[in-house]
C-alpha positions in Angstrom: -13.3 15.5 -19.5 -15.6 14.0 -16.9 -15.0 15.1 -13.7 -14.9 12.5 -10.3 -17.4 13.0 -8.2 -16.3 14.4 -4.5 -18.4 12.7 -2.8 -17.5 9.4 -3.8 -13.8 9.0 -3.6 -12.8 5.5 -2.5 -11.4 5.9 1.3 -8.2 3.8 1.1 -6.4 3.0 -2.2 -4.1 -0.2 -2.3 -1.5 0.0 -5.1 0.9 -2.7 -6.4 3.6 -0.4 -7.9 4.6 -2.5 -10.6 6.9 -2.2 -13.5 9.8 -0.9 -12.5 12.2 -3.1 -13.9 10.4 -3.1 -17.2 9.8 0.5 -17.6 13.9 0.9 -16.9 14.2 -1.8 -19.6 12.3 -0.4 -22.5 14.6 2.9 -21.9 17.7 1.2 -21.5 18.3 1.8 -18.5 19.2 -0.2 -14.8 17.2 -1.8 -12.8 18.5 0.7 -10.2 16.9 3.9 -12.1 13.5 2.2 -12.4 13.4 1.2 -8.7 14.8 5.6 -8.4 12.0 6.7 -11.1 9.5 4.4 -9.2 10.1 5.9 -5.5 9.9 9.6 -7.2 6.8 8.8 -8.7 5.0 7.3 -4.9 6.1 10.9 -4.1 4.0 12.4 -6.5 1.1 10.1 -6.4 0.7 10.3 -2.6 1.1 14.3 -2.7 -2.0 14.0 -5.3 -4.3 11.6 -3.0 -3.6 13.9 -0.2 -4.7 16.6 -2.0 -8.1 15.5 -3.6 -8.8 14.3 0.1 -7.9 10.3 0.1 -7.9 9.4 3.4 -5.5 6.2 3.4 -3.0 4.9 0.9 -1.3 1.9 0.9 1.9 1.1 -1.6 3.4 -2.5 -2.0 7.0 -1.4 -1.7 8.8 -4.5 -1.2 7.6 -7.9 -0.4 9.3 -10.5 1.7 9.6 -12.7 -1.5 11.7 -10.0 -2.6 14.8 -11.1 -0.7 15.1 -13.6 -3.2 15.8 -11.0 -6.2 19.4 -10.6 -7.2 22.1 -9.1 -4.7 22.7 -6.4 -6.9 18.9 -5.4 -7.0 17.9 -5.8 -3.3 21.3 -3.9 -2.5 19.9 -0.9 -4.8 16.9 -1.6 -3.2 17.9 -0.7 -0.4 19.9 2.1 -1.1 17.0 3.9 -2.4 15.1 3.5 -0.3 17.6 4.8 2.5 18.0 7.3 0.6 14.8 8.4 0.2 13.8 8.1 4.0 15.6 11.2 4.9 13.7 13.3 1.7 10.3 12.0 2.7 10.8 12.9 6.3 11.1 16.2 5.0 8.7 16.3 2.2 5.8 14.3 3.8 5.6 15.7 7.3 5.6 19.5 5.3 2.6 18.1 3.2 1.0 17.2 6.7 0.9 13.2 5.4 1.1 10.5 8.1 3.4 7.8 7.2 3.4 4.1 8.9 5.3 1.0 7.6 3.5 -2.2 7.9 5.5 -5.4 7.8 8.0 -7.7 9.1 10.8 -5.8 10.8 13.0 -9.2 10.5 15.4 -8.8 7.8 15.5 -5.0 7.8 19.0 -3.5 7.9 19.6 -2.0 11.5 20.7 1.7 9.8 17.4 1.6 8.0 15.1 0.8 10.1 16.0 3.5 12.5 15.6 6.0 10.0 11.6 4.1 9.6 11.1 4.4 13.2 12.2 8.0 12.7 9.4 8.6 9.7 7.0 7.1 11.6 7.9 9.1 15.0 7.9 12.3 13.1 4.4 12.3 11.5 2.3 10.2 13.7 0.3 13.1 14.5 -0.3 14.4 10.8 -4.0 14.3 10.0 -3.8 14.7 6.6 -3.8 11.5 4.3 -2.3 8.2 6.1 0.5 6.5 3.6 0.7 2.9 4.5 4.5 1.7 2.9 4.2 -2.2 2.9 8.0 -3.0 3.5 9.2 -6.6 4.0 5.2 -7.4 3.9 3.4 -10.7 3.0 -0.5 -11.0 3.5 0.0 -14.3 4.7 3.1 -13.6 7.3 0.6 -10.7 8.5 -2.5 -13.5 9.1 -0.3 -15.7 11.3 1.1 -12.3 12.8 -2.5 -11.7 13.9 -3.5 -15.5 14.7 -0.3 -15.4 16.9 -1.6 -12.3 19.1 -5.4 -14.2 19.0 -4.1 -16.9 20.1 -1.3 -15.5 22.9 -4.5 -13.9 24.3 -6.5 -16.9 24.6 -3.2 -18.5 26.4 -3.6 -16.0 28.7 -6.6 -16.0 29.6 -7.9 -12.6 28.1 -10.2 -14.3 25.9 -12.5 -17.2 25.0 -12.1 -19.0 21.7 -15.7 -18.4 21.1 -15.0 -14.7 20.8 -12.6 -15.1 17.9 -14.6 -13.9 15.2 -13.6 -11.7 11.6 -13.9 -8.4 14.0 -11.2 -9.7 16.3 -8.7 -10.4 13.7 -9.0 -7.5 11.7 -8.3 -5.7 14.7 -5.5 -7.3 15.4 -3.9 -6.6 11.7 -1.0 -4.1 10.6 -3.9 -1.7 9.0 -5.8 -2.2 12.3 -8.1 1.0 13.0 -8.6 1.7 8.9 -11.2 0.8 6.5 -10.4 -1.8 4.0 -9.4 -0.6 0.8 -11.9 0.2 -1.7 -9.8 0.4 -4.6 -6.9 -1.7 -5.4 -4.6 -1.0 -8.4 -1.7 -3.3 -9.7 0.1 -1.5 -12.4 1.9 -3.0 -15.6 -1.2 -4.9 -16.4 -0.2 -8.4 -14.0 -3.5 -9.6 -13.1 -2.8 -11.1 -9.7 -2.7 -10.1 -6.5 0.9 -11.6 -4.9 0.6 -12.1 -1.5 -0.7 -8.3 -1.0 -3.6 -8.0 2.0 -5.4 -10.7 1.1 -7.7 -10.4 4.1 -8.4 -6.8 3.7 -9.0 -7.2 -0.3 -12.1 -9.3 0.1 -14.2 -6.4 -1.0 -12.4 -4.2 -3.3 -12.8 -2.9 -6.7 -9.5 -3.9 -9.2 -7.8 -1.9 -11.5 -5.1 -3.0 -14.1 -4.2 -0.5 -15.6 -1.5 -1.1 -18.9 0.9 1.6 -17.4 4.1 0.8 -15.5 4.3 2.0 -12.2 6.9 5.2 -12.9 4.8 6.2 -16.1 1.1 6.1 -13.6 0.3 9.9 -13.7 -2.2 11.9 -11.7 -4.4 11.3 -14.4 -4.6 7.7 -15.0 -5.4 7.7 -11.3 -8.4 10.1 -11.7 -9.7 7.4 -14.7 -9.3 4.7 -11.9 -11.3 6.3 -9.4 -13.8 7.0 -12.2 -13.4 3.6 -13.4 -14.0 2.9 -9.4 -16.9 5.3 -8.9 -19.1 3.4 -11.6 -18.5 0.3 -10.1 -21.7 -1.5 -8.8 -20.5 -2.4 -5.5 -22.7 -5.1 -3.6 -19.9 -6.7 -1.0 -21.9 -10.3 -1.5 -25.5 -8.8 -1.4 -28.2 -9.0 -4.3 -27.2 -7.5 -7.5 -29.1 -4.3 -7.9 -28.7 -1.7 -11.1 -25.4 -1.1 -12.2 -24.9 2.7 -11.2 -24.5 4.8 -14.7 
């Protein structure tokens, strides 16, 4: 099997975990146990990209156009993911992995998000890889988040509007500080990106693979940073040779 070369792993990885619901289907099982087999899995692929030496990963987890899903399946939702909170507290900050959640707080059950602002507390000063979990996110909430704190500045007096320029906003971003993601991978085969960074996807490389998300192995993450690593990359330049 070809091996991945070292010294070209993308930085950051962006993946849409999708699939859940089908992948639970096919078995005949709930909704419930996908969303459970899907959260084990994000376990297991962020324990991998920390150890082949990604530097930032950032998971889709639930979007704010998720609130209009069934009662019953934001409910389980959320119980898995309070659930698992407390074992990736544990698990993470032993595996020296920094975790942030990026998104709208709004929404967010009071018992939950303290046990976030616990995570977060706990391995903010992990240097291993940097898990970004996208909770109550949307790419275009987050633009207006960071036009708002633009703005407030130039109502303040802290800044002209002739400084305003693509530097300025992506520093003023929930992933402000990290490179943009080289790699983004949706599973289950959707080809679209729903709402997910839209500003920081400008320049990366898709994958689609035909997996859902709680069936994505170690593996079929290797083949899409091989996939990734013969990618001719230009971000807008002139086309040059296709690498082989």
């Amino acid at each position: 099997m070809e091996e991945i070369d070292k010294q070209n792993l993308p930085k950051h990885i962006a993946i849409i975990m999708d699939g859940n619901r089908r992948w639970a289907k096919q078995r005949g099982l709930t909704t419930k146990e996908g969303h459970k087999a899907g959260s084990k899995n994000l376990d297991k692929i962020a324990t991998f990209c920390n150890e082949i030496g990604i530097k930032y990963l950032t998971v889709y987890a639930f979007s704010t156009e998720n609130w209009k899903r069934t009662q019953e399946e934001v409910s389980a939702l959320m119980f898995i993911l309070k659930a698992n909170l407390d074992s990736m507290l544990r698990k993470m900050d032993l595996k020296n992995i920094k975790i942030r959640v990026i998104g709208e707080k709004e929404n967010i059950p009071k018992d939950i998000q303290v046990k976030i602002d616990k995570l977060v507390e706990k391995t903010k000063n992990n240097t291993g890889l940097v898990l970004n979990i996208a909770f109550n996110y949307g790419g275009r909430a987050e633009i207006v988040h960071a036009c708002k704190t633009i703005a407030e500045k130039v109502k303040n007096g802290e800044i002209n509007v002739e400084d305003i320029n693509e530097e300025m906003l992506s520093n003023s971003i929930y992933t402000a500080g990290q490179p943009d993601p080289d790699l983004m991978i949706r599973t289950s085969k959707e080809l679209r990106t729903s709402n997910f960074m839209p500003w920081q996807l400008t320049y990366s490389e898709f994958y689609f693979p035909d997996k859902h998300w709680p069936e994505f192995s170690e593996e079929d993450l290797i083949e899409a940073i091989k996939v990734y690593q013969h990618r001719n990359r230009r971000f807008g330049g002139r086309p040059d040779e296709v690498k082989k």
